[in-house]
TIZAVEX-219768 format. One record per residue (C-alpha): residue in one letter; x, y, z. Coordinates in steps of 0.02 Angstrom, whole numbers. Example, Ala and Ser with C-alpha at 12.3 -4.5 7.8 and 13.67 -1.06 7.14 Angstrom:
! TIZAVEX-219768
<rec><residu>a</residu><px>615</px><py>-225</py><pz>390</pz></rec>
<rec><residu>s</residu><px>684</px><py>-53</py><pz>357</pz></rec>
END
This chain:
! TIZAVEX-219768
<rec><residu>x</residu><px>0</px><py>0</py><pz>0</pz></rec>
<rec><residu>x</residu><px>73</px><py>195</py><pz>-32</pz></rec>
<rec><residu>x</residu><px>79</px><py>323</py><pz>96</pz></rec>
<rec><residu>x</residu><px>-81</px><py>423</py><pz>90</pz></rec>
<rec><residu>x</residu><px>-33</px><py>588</py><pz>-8</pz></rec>
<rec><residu>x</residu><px>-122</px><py>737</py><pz>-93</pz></rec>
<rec><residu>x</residu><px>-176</px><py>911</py><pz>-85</pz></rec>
<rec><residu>x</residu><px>-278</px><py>1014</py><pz>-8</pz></rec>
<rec><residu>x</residu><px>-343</px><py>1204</py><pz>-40</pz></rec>
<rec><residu>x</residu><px>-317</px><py>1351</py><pz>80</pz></rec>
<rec><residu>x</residu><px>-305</px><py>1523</py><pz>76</pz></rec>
<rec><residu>x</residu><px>-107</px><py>1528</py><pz>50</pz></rec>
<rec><residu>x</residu><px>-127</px><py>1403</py><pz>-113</pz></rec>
<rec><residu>x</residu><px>-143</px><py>1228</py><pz>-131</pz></rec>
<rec><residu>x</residu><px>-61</px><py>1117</py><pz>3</pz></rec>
<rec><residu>x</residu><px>32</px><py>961</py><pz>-3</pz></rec>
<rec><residu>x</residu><px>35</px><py>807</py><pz>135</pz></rec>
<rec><residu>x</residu><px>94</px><py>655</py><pz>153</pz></rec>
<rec><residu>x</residu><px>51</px><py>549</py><pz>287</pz></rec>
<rec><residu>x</residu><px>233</px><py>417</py><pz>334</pz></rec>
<rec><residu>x</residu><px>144</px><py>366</py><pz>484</pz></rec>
<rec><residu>x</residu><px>-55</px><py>381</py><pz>583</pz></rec>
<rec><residu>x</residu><px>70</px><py>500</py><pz>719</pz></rec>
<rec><residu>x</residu><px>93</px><py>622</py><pz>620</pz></rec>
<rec><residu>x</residu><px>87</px><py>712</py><pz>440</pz></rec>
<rec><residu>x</residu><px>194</px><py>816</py><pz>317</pz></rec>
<rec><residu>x</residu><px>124</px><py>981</py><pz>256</pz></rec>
<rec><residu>x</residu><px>229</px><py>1033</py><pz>139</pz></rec>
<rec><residu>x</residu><px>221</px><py>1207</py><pz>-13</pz></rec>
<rec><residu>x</residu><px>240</px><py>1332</py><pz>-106</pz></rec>
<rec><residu>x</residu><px>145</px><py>1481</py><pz>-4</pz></rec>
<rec><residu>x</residu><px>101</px><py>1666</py><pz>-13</pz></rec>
<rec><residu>x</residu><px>66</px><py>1729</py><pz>156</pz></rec>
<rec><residu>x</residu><px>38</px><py>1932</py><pz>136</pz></rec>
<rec><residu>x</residu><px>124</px><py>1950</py><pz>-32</pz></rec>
<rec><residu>x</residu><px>274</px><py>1864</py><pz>29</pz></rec>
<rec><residu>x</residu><px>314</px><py>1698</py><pz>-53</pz></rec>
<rec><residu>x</residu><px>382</px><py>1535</py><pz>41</pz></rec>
<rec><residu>x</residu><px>416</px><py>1372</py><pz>54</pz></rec>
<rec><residu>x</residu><px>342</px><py>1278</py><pz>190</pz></rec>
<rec><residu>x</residu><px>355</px><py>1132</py><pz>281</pz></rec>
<rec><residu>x</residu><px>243</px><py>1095</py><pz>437</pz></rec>
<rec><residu>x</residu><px>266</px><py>917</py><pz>544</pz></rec>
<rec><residu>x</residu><px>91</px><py>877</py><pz>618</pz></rec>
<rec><residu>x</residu><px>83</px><py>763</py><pz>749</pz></rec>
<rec><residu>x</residu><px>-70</px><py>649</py><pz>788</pz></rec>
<rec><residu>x</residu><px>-143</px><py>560</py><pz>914</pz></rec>
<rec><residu>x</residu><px>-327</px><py>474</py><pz>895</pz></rec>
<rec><residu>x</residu><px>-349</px><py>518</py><pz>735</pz></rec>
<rec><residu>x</residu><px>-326</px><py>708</py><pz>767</pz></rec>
<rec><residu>x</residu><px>-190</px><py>834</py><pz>762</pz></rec>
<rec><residu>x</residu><px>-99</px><py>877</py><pz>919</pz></rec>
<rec><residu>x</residu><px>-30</px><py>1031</py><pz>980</pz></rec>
<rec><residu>x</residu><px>150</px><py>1012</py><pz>1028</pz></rec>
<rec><residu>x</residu><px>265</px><py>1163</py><pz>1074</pz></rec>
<rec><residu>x</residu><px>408</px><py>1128</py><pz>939</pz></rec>
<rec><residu>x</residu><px>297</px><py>1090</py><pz>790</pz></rec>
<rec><residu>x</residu><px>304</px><py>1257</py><pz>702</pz></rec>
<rec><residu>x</residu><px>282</px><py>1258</py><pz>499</pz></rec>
<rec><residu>x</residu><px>457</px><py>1306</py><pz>421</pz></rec>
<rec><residu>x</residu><px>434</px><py>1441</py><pz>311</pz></rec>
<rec><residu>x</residu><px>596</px><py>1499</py><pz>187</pz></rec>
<rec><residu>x</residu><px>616</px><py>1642</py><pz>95</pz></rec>
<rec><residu>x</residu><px>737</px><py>1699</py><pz>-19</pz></rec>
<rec><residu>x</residu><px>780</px><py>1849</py><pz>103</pz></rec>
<rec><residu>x</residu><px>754</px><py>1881</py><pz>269</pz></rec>
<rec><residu>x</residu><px>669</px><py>1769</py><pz>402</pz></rec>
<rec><residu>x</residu><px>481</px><py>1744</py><pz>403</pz></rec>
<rec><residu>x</residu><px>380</px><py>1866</py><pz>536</pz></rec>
<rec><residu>x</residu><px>319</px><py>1761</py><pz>701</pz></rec>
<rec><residu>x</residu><px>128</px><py>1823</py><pz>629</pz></rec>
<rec><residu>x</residu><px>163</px><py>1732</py><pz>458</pz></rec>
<rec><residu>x</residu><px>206</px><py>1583</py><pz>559</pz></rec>
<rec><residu>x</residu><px>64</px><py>1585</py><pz>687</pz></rec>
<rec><residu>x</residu><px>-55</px><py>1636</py><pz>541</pz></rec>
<rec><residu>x</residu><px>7</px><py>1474</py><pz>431</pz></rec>
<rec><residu>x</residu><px>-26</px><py>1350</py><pz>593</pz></rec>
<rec><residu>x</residu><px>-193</px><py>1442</py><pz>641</pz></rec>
<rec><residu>x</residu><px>-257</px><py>1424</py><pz>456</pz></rec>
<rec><residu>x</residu><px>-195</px><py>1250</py><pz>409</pz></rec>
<rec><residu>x</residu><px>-220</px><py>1140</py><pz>562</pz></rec>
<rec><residu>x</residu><px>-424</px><py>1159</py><pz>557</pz></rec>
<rec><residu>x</residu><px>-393</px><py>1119</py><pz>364</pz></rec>
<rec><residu>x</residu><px>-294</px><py>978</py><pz>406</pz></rec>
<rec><residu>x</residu><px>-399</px><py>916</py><pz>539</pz></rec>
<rec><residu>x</residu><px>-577</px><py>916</py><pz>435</pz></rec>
<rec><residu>x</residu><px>-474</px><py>825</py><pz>311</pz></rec>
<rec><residu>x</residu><px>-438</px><py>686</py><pz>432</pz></rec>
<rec><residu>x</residu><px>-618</px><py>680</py><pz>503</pz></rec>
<rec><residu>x</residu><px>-661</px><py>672</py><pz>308</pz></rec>
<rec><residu>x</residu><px>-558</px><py>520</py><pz>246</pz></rec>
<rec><residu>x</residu><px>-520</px><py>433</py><pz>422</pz></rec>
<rec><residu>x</residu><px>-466</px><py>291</py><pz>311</pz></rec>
<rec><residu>x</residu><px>-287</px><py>385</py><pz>285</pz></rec>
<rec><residu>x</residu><px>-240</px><py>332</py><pz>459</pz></rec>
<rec><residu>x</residu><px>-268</px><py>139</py><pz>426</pz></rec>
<rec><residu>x</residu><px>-181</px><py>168</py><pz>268</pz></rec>
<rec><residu>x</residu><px>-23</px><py>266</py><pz>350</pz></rec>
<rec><residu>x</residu><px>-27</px><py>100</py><pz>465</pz></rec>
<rec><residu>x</residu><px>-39</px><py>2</py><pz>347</pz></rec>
<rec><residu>x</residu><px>125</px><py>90</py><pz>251</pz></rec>
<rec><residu>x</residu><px>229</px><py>99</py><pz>399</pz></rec>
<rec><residu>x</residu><px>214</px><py>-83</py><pz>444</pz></rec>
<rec><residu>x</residu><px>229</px><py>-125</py><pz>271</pz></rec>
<rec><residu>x</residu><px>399</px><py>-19</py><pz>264</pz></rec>
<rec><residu>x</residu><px>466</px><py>-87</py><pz>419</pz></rec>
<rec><residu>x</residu><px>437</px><py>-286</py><pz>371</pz></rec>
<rec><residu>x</residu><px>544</px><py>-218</py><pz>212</pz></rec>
<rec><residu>x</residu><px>690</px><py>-150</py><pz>304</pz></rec>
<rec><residu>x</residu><px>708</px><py>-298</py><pz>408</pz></rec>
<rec><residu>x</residu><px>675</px><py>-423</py><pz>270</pz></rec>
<rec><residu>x</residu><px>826</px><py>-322</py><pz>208</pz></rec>
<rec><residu>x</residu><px>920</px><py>-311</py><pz>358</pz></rec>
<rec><residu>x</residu><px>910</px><py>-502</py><pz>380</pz></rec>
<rec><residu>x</residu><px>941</px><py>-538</py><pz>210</pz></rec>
<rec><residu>x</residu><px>1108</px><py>-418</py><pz>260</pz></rec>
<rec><residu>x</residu><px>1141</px><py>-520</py><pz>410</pz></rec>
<rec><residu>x</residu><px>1108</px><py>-676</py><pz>320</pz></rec>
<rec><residu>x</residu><px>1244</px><py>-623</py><pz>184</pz></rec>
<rec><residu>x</residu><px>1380</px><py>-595</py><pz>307</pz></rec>
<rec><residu>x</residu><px>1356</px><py>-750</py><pz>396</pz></rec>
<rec><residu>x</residu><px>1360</px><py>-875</py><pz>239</pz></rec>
<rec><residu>x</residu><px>1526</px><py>-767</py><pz>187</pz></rec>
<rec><residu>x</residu><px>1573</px><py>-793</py><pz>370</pz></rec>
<rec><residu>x</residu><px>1532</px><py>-979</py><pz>358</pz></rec>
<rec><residu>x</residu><px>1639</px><py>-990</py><pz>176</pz></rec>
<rec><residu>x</residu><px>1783</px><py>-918</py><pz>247</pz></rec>
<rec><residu>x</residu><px>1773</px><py>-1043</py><pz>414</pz></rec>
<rec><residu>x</residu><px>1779</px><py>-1196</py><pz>286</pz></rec>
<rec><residu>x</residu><px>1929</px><py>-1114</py><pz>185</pz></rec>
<rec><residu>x</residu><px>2032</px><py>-1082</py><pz>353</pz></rec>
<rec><residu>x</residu><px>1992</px><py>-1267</py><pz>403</pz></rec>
<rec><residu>x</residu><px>2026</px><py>-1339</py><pz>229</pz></rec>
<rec><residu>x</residu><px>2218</px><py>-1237</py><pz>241</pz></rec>
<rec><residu>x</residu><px>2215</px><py>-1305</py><pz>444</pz></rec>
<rec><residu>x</residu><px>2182</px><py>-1460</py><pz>367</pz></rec>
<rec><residu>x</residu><px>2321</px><py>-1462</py><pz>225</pz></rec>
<rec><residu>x</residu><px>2445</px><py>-1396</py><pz>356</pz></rec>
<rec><residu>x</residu><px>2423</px><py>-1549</py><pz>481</pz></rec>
<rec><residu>x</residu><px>2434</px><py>-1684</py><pz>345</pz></rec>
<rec><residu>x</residu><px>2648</px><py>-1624</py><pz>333</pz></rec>
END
């Protein structure tokens, strides 16, 4: 199954997300907040299937000069999070899915991590025989 992606409208243009896991989401742009253009990248956390405020989740906001104004900040979170959160009480299934994705990407990395492991060891294993075939060879003089 893929991560649950897409976009979303708001005043500041359309907005991007991508869901890696049902804790949290990825807001991501190309904004206009007052005339002033940025990029933007917001980590939402969630818990029960809604957003959660938490002190150090701010949405990034770059510009090509200067920093972005605490107000352009504040107004971005104020005006996206109630976005973001009908759009979670709207297609609840994007949680299951984000589950779904996550487990589906961790079985993959340890598959592969194994397989790794797995690797190693027969190597390991060759290299035991040819040191005991040489051990071998040495004895019989």
């Amino acid at each position: 199954m893929n991560k649950p992606t897409g976009t979303f409208p708001s005043k500041f243009g359309d907005i991007s997300y991508s869901l890696p896991t049902s804790m949290f989401a990825v807001l991501y742009g190309d904004i206009k907040v007052n005339g002033v253009c940025y990029s933007m990248s917001f980590r939402v956390a969630i818990k029960d299937g809604r957003w959660v405020q938490e002190d150090w989740h701010e949405p990034c906001l770059r510009r090509k000069q200067g920093e972005p104004t605490i107000a352009a900040r504040e107004g971005v979170r104020n005006t996206l999070l109630p976005l973001w959160s009908n759009l979670l009480q709207e297609k609840p299934e994007m949680l299951y899915q984000a589950d779904v994705y996550d487990a589906e990407s961790k079985l993959k990395r340890a598959e592969d991590h194994a397989a790794e492991i797995a690797a190693t060891l027969d190597k390991a294993w060759q290299e035991v025989k040819v040191q005991k075939a040489r051990l071998a060879d040495l004895l019989k003089v």
